[in-house]
C-alpha positions as CSV (number, residue, x, y, z in Angstrom):
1,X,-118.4,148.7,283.3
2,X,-117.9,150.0,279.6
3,X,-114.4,148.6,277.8
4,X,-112.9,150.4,275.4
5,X,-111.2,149.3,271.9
6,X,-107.5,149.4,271.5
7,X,-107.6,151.5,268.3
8,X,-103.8,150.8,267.5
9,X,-105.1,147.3,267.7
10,X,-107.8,147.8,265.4
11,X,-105.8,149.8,262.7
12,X,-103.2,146.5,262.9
13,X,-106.2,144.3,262.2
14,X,-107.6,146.2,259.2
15,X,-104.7,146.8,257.4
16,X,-103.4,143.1,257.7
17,X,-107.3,142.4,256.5
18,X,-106.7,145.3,253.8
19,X,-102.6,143.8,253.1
20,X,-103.6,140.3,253.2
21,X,-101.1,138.9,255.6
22,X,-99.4,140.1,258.5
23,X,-95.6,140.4,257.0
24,X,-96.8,142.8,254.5
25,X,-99.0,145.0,257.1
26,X,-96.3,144.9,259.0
27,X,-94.1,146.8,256.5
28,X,-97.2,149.1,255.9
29,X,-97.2,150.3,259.6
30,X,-93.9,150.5,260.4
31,X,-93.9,147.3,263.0
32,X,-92.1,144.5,263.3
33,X,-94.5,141.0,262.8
34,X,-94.0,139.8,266.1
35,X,-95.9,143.6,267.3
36,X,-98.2,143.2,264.6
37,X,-99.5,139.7,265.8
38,X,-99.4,140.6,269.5
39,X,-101.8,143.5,268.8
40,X,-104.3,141.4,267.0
41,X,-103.8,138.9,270.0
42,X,-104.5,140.7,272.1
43,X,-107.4,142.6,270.4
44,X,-108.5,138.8,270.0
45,X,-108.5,138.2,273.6
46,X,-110.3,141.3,274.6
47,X,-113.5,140.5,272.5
48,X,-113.3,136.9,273.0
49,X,-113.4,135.9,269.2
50,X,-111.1,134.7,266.5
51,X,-110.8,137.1,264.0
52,X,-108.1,135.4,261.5
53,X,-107.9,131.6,260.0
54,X,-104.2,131.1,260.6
55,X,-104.8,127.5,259.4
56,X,-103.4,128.0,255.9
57,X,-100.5,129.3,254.3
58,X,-101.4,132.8,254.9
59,X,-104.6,134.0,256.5
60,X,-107.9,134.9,256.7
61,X,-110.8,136.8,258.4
62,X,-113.2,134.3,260.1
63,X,-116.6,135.6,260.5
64,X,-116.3,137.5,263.5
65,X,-113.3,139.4,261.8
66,X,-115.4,139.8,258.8
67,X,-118.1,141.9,261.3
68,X,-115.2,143.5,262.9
69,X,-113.6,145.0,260.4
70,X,-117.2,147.1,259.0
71,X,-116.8,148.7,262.5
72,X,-112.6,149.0,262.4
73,X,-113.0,151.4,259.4
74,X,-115.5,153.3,260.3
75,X,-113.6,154.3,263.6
76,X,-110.5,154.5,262.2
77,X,-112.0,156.9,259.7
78,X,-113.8,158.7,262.2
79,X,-110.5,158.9,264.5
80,X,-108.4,160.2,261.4
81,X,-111.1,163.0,260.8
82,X,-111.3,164.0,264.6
83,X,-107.0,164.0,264.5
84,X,-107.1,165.9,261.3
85,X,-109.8,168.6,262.3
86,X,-108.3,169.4,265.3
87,X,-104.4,169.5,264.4
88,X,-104.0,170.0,260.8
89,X,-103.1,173.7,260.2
90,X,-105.4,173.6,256.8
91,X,-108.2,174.0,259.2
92,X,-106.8,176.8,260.6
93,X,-107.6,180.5,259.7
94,X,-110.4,182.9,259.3
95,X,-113.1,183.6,257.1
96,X,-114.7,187.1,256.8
97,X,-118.5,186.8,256.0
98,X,-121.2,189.6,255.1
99,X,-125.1,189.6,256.1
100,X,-127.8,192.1,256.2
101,X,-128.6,192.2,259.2
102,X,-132.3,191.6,258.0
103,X,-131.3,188.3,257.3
104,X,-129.3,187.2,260.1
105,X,-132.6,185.5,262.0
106,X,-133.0,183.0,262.1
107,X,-130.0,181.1,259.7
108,X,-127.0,182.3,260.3
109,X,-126.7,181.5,264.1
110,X,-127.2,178.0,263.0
111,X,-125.2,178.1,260.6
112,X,-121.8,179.6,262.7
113,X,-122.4,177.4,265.9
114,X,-122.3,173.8,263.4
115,X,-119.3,175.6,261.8
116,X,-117.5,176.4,264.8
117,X,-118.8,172.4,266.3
118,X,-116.8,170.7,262.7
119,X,-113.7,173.5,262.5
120,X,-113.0,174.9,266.0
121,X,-110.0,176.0,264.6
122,X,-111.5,178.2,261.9
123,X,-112.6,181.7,263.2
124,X,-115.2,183.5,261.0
125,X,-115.8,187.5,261.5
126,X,-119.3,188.3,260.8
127,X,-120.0,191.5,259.3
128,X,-123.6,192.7,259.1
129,X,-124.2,195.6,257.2
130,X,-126.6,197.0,253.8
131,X,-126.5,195.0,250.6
132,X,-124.3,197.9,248.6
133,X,-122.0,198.3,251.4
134,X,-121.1,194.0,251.3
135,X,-121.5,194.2,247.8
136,X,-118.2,196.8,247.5
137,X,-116.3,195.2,250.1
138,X,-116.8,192.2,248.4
139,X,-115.6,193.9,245.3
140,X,-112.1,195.0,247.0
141,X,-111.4,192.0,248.6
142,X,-112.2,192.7,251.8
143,X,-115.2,189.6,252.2
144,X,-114.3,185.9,251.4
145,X,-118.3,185.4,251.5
146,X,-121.4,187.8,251.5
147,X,-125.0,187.0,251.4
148,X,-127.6,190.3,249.8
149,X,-131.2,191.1,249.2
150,X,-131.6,192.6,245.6
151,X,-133.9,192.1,243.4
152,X,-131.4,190.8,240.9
153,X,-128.4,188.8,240.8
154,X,-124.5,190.3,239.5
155,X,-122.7,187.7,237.7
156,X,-121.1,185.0,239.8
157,X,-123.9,185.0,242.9
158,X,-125.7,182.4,243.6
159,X,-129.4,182.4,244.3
160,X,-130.1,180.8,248.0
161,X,-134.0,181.7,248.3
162,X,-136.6,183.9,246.9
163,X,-139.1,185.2,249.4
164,X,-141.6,187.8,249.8
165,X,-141.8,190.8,251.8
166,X,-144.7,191.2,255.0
167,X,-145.7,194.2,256.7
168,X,-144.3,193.3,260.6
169,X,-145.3,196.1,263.5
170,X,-145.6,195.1,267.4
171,X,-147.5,192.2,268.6
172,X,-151.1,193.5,268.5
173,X,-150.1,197.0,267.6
174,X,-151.9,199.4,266.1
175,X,-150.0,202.2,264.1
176,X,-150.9,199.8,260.9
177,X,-154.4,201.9,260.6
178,X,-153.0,205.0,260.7
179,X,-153.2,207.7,257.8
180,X,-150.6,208.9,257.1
181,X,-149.4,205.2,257.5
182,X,-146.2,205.8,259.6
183,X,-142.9,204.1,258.2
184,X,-139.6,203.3,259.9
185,X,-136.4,202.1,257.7
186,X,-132.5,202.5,257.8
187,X,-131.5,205.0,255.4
188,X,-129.7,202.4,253.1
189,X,-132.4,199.7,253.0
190,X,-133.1,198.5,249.7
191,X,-136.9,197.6,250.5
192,X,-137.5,201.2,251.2
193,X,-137.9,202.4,247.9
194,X,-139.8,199.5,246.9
195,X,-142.6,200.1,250.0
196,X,-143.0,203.6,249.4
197,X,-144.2,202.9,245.4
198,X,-146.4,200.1,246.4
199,X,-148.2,202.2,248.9
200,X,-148.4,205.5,246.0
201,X,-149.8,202.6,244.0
202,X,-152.1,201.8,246.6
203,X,-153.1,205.8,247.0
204,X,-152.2,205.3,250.7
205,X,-150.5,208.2,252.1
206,X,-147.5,207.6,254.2
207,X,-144.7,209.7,256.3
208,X,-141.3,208.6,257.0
209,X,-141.5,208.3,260.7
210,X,-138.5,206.7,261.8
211,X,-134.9,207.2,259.7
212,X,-131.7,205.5,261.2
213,X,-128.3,204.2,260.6
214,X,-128.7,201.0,262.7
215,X,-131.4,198.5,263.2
216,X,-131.9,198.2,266.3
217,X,-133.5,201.6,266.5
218,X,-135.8,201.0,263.9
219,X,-136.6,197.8,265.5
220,X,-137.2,199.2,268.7
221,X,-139.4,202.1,266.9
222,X,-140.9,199.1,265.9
223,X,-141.7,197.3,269.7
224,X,-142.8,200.7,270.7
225,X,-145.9,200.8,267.8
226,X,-144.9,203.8,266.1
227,X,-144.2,202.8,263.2
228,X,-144.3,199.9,260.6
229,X,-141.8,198.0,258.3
230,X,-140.9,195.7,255.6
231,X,-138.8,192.1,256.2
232,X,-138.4,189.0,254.7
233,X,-140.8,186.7,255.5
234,X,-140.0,184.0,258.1
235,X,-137.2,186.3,259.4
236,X,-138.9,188.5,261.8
237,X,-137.7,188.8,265.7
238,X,-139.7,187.2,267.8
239,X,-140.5,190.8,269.8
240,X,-142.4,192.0,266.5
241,X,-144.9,190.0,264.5
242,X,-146.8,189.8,260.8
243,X,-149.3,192.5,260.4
244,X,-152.4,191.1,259.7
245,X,-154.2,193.7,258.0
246,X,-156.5,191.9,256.2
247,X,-155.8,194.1,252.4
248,X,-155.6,197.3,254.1
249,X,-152.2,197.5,253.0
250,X,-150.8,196.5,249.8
251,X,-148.7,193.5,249.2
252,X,-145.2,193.5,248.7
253,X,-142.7,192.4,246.4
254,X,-141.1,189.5,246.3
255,X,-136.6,189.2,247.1
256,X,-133.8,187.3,246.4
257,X,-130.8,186.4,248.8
258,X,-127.9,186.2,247.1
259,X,-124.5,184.5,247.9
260,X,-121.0,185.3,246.4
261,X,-118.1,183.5,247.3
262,X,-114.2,184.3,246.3
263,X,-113.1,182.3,243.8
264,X,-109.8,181.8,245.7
265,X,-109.7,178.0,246.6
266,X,-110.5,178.4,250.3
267,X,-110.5,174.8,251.3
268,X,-112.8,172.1,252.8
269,X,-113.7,174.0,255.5
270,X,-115.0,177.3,253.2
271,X,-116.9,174.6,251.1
272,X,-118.8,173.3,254.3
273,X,-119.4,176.3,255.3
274,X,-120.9,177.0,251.6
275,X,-123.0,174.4,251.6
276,X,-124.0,175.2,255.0
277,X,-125.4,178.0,254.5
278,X,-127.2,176.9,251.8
279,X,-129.6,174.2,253.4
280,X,-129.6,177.0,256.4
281,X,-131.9,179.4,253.8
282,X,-133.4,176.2,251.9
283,X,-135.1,175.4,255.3
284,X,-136.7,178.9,255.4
């Protein structure tokens, strides 16, 4: 049957190891001697070891107490951090964050769900929405965080990743070889411009096919192979795929994503999430 550690026990031990001597640890923690040495006695009798030399003047960790107390820090740090996550009102609070929504897959769920595991108390409001759009909220205040795809960075960003565009359609479709090549993009996306020149470039004649406010529909225009589009690569959906056109269509240009953070001092818990997010796009 598992025993369990008497961590009041343990924080007596290393601090008498840390004070050298139990009269002065005592004073440290608030505890008379006499409750000082009964703890360690007792955390004594329930391993089965001597942990201190009592033999001279003052005392001394024997070997066994010199192996103990390696593991009494680590889980008295480990307790302190669990106390201090879950009760200390500095972890408290909400941060708003801005992503395309071309960008949300496959990072940011990641990214919120260990956030949410190390600050339970910390609530973050996820905004997706166009680069401009996050861009001018961010400029008012209204965004502690937003992430953007431009094809430059504004003073104060912060490069995450650089990635090229694909062409992505439905899984085996078709509408790729059509002429005029059908295209489907949200009014405000900043790729769509970029498409349309390459494929005037490219002397291939195109037709906007699909136009909408929201995503979804052009993704589901998408499913439905009438239409083809332009997304980051390694962030499509799983219900569309790569088009493999084999130079039928031109290639695309490369993008940035982009981070900008207030400058505000948001704490520990805004710097985790930081530096979250930015081994979450590193990995792409």
């Amino acid at each position: 049957m598992p025993r369990n550690l008497d961590l009041t026990a343990m924080r007596s031990f290393a601090t008498v190891a840390d004070a050298g001597g139990v009269t002065r640890a005592a004073g440290l923690l608030h505890l008379t001697q006499s409750a000082v040495s009964m703890q360690i006695k007792r955390l004594e009798d329930s391993l089965g070891r001597t942990l201190l030399d009592r033999s001279g003047r003052g005392v001394s960790l024997t070997a066994d107490g010199e192996q103990l107390l390696g593991y009494a820090r680590r889980m008295l740090r480990l307790n302190d951090e669990v106390y201090a996550r879950l009760t200390d009102q500095a972890y408290e609070g909400e941060v708003v964050m801005g992503v395309p929504a071309d960008v949300v897959y496959p990072a940011i769920p990641e990214v919120l769900k260990q956030f949410h595991a190390e600050y339970p108390r910390m609530r973050v409001q996820l905004i997706s929405s166009y680069t401009s759009r996050l861009k001018a909220m961010f400029g008012r205040g209204e965004c502690d965080i937003v992430l953007t795809t431009e094809d430059t960075m504004d003073a104060g960003g912060e490069t995450l990743t650089t990635l090229p565009l694909v062409w992505v359609g439905a899984p085996g479709g078709q509408a790729w070889r059509n002429r005029p090549l059908r295209l489907a993009f949200e009014y405000n996306c900043i790729f769509r411009k970029g498409v349309q020149q390459a494929l005037d470039e490219a002397r291939i004649p195109w037709e906007m096919g699909v136009e909408s406010d929201t995503t979804r529909a052009i993704e589901a225009s998408l499913s439905a192979d009438l239409a083809v589009y332009a997304i980051i690569e390694g962030t499509v959906q799983p219900y569309l795929e790569v088009i493999d056109h084999g130079g039928a269509l031109p290639d695309l240009a490369v993008t940035q994503v982009n981070m900008y953070a207030a400058q505000s001092n948001g704490g520990q818990a805004v710097d985790d999430l930081l530096t979250m997010i930015r081994k979450a796009f590193a990995a792409l």
